[in-house]
N, C-alpha and C positions, 0 to 999 in steps of 0.2 A: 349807751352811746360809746365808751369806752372801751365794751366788747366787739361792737359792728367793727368800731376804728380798729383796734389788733386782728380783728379776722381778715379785714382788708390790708391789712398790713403783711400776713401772713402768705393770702392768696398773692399779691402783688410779687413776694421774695419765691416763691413757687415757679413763675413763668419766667420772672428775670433770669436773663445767660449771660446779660452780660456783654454780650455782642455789640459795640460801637459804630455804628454807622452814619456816614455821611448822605449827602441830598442826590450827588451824583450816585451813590452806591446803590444805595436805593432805587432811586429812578429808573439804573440801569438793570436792575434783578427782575421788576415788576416789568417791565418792557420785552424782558425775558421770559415772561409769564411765570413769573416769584409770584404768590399771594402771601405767603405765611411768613410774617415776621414778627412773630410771637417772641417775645422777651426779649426783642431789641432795646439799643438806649438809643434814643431820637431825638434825645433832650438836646433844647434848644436849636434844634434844626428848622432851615426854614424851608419850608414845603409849599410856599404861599402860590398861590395859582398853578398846580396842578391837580391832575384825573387819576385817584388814588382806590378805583370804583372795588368792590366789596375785597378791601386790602385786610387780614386780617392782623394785629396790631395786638390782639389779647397779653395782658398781662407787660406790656412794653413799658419804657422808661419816656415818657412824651412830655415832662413837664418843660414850661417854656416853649416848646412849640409853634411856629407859624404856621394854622393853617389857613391864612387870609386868602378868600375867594376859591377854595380847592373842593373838586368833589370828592368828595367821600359816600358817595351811595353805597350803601348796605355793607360799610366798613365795621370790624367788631375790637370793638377798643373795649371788652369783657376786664373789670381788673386790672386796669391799665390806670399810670398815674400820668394824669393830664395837668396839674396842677401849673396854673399860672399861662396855660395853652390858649390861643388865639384862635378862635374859629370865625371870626368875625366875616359874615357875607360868605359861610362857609354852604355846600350841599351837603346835610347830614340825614337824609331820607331813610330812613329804615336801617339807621343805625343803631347797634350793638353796643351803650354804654355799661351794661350791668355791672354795678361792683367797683365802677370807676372813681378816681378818685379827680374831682372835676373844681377845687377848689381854686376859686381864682379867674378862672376860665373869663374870657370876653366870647357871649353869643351872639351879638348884635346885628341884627339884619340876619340872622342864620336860620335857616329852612330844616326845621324837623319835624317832620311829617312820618311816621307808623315810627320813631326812633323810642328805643326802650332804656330809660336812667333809672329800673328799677333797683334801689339798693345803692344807688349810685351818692358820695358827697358830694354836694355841691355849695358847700357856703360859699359866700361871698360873691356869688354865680347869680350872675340873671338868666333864666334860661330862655333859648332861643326866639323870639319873634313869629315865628311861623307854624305852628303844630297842631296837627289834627292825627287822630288817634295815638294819642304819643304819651307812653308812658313816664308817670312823674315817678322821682325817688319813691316817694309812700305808697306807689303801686297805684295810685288813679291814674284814669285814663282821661286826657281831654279829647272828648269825642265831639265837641261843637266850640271852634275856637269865639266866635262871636259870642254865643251866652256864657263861654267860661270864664272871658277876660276878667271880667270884675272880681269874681271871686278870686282868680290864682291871684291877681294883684294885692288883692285883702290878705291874701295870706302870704304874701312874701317873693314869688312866683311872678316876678316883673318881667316888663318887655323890653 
């Protein structure tokens, strides 16, 4: 456990630049058809009700975060630290978690359907409400959300 946590640690201080940015700034780059803002710091930015659709975010500083009600389809937050981030009622469709560090996170009402948190931490995290072929941290797959509830419940994996 100790090793995954310093690898993620590792990969995390790789992608971070450093880069500061705001909600307007942001907004503005991606309207401009910006997708890549890899190793931005986004902390505590509030992004809540926007279309952020396959925004690539890999390895970024997001912890604190709003993203209340925003889509993020096929967004790749790879290695990126989300800790203590808001997704609540968020679209996270075929999202990109790997490696992320998701501790804290509110998924509540959040839609994640083919989204992959393999590798990803997620204490303290309930993960999303919504998912079907969606991978978990340990690398399962929930391929039938109706027969799997019980189990991921049993084992921690609440809704």
């Amino acid at each position: 456990m100790a090793n995954s946590a310093a690898r993620r640690d590792r990969a995390v201080s790789l992608f971070w630049n450093g880069e500061v940015m705001t909600r307007e700034e942001l907004l503005q780059r991606y309207a401009a058809g910006e997708r890549d803002f890899s190793g931005a710091d986004l902390s505590g930015v509030n992004l809540e009700e926007v279309a952020l659709e396959e925004i690539n975010l890999e390895g970024a500083n997001l912890s604190g975060t709003l993203f209340f009600r925003s889509n993020l389809w096929g967004a790749i937050f790879r290695n990126a630290n989300l800790e203590g981030a808001d997704f609540s009622m968020a679209l996270l469709d075929e999202t990109d978690f790997r490696g992320a560090n998701l501790r804290n996170c509110n998924t509540m009402e959040t839609s994640m359907i083919r989204a992959n948190f393999q590798n990803a931490t997620e204490e303290e995290t309930k993960l999303g409400s919504h998912m079907y072929h969606t991978i978990l941290p340990d690398g399962r797959v929930v391929s039938d959300p109706d027969l799997e509830r019980d189990r991921r419940i049993a084992e921690g994996y609440e809704f």
